[in-house]
Backbone as CSV, one residue per row, in Angstrom:
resi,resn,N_x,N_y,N_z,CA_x,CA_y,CA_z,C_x,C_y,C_z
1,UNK,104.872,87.993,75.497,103.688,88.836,75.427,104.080,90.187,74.833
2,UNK,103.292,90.841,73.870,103.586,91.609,73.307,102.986,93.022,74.200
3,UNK,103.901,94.027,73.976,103.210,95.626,75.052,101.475,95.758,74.680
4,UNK,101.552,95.415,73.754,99.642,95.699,73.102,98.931,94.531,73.640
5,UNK,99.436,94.166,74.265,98.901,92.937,74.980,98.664,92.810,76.466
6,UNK,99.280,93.659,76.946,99.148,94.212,78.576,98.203,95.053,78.476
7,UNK,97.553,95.403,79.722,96.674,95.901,79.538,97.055,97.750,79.763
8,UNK,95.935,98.833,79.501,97.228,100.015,78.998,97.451,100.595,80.286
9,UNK,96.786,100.029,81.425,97.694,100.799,83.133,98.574,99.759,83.293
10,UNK,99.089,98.596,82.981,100.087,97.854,83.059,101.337,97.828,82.187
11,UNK,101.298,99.122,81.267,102.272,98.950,80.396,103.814,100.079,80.642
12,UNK,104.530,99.531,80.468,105.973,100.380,80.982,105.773,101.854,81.189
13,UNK,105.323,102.722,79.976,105.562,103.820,80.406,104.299,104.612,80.563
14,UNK,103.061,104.284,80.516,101.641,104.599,81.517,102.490,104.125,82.941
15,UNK,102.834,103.312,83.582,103.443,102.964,84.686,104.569,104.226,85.398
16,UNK,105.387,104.296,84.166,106.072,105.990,84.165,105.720,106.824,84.636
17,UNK,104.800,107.156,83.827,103.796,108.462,84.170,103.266,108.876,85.205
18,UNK,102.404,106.842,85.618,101.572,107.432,86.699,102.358,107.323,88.522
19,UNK,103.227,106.103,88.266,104.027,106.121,89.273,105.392,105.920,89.485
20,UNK,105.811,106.657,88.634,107.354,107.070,88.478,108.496,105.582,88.248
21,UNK,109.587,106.170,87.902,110.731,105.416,87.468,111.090,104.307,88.273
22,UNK,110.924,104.367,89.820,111.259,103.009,90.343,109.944,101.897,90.413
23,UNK,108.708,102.193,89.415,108.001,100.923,89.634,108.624,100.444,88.313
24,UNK,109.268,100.344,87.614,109.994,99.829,86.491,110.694,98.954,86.750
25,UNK,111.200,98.015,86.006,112.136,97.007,86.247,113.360,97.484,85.447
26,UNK,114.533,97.082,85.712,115.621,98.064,84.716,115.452,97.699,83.067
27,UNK,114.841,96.181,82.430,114.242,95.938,81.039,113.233,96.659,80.965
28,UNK,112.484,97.590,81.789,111.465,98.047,81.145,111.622,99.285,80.894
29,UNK,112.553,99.982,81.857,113.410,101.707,81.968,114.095,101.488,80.310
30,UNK,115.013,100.438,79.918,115.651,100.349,78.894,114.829,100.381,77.580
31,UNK,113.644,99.201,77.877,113.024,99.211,76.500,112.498,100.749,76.152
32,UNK,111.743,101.579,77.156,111.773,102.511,76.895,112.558,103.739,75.756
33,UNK,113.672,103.332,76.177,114.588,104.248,75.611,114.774,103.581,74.277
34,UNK,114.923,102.576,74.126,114.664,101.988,72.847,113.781,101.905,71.820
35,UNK,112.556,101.767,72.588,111.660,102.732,71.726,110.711,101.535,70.966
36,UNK,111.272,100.113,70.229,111.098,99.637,69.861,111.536,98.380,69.651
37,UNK,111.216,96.952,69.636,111.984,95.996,69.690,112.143,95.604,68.029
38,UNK,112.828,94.294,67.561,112.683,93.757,66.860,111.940,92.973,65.940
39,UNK,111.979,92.621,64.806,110.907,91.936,64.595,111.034,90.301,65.024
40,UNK,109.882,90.287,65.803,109.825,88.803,66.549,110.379,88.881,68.266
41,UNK,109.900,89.940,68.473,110.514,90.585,69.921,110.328,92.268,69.973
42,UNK,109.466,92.017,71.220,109.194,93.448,71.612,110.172,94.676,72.166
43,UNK,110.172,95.543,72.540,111.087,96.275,73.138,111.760,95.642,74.679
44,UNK,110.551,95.516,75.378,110.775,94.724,76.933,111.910,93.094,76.306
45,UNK,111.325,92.455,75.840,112.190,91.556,75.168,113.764,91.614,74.593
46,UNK,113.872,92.630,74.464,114.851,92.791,73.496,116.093,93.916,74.463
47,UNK,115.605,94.746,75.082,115.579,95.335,76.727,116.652,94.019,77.769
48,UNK,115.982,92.866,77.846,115.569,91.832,78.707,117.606,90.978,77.778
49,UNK,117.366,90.572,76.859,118.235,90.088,76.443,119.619,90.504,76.340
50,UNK,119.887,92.656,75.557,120.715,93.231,76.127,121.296,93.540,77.796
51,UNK,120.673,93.056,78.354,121.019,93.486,79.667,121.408,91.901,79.977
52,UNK,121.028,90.756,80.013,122.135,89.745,80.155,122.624,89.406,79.220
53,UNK,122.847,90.071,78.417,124.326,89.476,77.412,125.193,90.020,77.859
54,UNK,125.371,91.212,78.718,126.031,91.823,78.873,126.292,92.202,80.490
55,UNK,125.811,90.985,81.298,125.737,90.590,82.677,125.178,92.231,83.937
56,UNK,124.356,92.340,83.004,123.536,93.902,83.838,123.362,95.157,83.003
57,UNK,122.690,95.915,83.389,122.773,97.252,82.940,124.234,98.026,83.214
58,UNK,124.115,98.258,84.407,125.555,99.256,84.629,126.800,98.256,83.464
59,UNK,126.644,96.986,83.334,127.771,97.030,82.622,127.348,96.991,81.107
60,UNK,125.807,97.054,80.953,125.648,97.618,78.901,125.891,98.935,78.947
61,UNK,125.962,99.710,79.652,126.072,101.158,79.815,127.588,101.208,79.887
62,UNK,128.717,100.433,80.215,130.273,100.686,79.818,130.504,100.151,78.490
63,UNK,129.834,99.469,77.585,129.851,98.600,76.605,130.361,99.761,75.635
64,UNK,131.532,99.519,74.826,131.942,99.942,74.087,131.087,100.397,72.768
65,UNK,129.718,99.478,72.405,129.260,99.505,71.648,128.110,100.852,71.817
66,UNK,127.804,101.304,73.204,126.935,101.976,73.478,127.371,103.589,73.646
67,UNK,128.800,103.799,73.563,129.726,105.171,72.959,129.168,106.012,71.953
């Protein structure tokens, strides 16, 4: 499902706004910061995939690649 596809009080960072950082899931805190996904994948998506390739957040955040 694409973010334009949720409805706009269900979307990551209206959710932000209105009730802060822990109603987030850690793919949705990330896509955030990302800003944007790929083509053929949204930010949450793409969020969702970096974080188990890399068996969690705390460990994409030691990832050499993220220096």
């Amino acid at each position: 499902m694409r973010i334009r596809d949720i409805p706009e009080g269900d979307r990551p960072r209206e959710r932000l706004l209105n009730r802060g950082a822990e109603s987030l899931s850690d793919r949705e805190l990330l896509a955030l910061l990302l800003g944007a996904g790929v083509a053929g994948q949204d930010a949450v998506e793409l969020a969702g995939r970096l974080i188990a390739r890399h068996g969690g957040l705390y460990e994409l955040s030691r990832s050499p690649h993220m220096s």
